[in-house]
N, C-alpha and C positions, 0 to 999 in steps of 0.2 A: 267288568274290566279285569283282567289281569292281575295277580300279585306282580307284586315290585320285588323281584330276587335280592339279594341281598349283596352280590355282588355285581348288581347293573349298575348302571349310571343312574344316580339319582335325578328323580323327573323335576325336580327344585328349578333343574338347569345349573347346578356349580359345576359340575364337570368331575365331583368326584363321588367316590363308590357310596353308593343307598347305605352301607354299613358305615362309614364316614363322616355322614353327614342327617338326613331327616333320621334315621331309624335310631339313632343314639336321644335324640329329642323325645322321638314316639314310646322308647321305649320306657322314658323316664316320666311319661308322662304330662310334659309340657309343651305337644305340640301334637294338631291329629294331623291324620297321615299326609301327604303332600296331592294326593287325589281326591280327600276331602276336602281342603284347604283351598283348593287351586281348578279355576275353570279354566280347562285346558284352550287356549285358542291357538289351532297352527299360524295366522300371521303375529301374534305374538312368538311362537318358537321360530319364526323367520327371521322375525326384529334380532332375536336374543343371538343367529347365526349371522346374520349380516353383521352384528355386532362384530365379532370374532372375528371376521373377514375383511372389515376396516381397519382391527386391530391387529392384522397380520398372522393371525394365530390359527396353526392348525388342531381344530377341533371337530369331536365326530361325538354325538348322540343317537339314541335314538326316542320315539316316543310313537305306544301303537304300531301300525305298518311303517309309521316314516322311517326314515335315516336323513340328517341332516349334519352337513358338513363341512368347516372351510379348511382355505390351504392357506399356508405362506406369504403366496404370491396374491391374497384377497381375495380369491374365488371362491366362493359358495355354492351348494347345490342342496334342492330336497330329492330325495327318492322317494317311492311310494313300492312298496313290497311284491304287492297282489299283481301287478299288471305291469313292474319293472318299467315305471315310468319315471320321468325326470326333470325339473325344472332349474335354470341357474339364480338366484336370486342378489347375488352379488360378483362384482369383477373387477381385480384391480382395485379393491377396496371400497368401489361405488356400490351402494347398493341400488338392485333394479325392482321397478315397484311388483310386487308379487300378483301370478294371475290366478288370486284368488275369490270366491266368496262364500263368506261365511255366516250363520244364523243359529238359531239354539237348537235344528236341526238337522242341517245340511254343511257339507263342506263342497264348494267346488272348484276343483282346481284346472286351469287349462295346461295340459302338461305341453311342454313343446318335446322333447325327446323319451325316446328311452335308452334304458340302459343295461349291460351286462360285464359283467366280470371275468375277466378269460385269461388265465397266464398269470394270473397276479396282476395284471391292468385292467382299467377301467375306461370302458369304452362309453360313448352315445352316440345316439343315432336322431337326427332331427327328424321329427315328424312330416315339417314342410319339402325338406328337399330331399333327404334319403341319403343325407350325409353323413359320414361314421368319422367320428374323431377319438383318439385317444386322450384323456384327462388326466395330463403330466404330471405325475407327482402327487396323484391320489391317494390318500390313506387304505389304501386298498386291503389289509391285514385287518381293519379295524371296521371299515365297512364292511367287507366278509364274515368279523365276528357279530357283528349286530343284524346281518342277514342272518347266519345260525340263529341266533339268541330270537329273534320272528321267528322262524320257522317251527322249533321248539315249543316258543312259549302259544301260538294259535292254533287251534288242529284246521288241518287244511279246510273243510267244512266251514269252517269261518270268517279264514281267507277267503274264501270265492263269495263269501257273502256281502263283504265291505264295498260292492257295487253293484250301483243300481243303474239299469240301462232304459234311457228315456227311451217308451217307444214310439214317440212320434218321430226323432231324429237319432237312435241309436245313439247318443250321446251319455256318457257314462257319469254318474255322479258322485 
């Protein structure tokens, strides 16, 4: 796994800078790192964004390939890095149940969109119909910086390795 920079978003999930928060612990000795500590599960970092998005609050992490983010207005999304894919998981403050699954080896997620970034907007595209909407009022400065901050921190090589394609049905894992 990755070092945790020091001026990333602490993977705790507070929302504030790794130097702010675990690494002043770590460093004093009274706490081991937060990726020893903690089994990462993406529908627990769903719960913790859907949270944010009942609570009206725009908030952007990331963790791994993901990016995960809400708005204002209670809508949430996860990204996934490798294959700019997308999923909403809250709206209007509801959250919607995630199409995930997951085990001590495998994550699977059904993305319904994907996504790109163009102009400083942030667009999706559903997979089922082929419709392209723009996503009003997307953190879009800050998802950009946590797309840098992926592309950086994994050498491409490894990016394309975080999928694994069933060959019975092409289906990606």
């Amino acid at each position: 796994m990755a070092r945790i920079q020091r001026n990333q978003s602490c993977p705790c999930g507070s929302g504030k800078k790794h130097k702010h928060c675990c690494l002043v612990r770590q460093q004093a000795g009274h706490d081991p790192s937060p990726l020893q500590q903690m089994k990462v599960s993406l529908l627990g970092e769903i719960a913790k964004i859907q949270q944010a998005a009942a609570d009206f609050k725009t908030r952007v992490y990331q963790l791994g390939v993901f990016i995960f983010f809400s708005m204002e207005n209670g809508d949430a999304w996860v990204l996934e890095v490798t294959d700019s894919d997308a999923v909403q998981v809250a709206a209007q403050g509801q959250p919607h149940k995630p199409p995930v699954t997951e085990d001590n080896e495998r994550i699977e997620v059904d993305w319904s969109h994907s996504f790109a970034l163009q102009k400083k907007q942030l667009f999706i595209t559903a997979y089922k119909d082929g419709k392209e909407q723009e996503i009003i009022a997307a953190p879009t400065h800050q998802i950009s910086a946590a797309l840098r901050r992926i592309i950086k921190l994994y050498p491409k090589e490894l990016l394309n390795k975080v999928h694994i394609r069933d060959e019975e049905d092409g289906a990606s894992a």
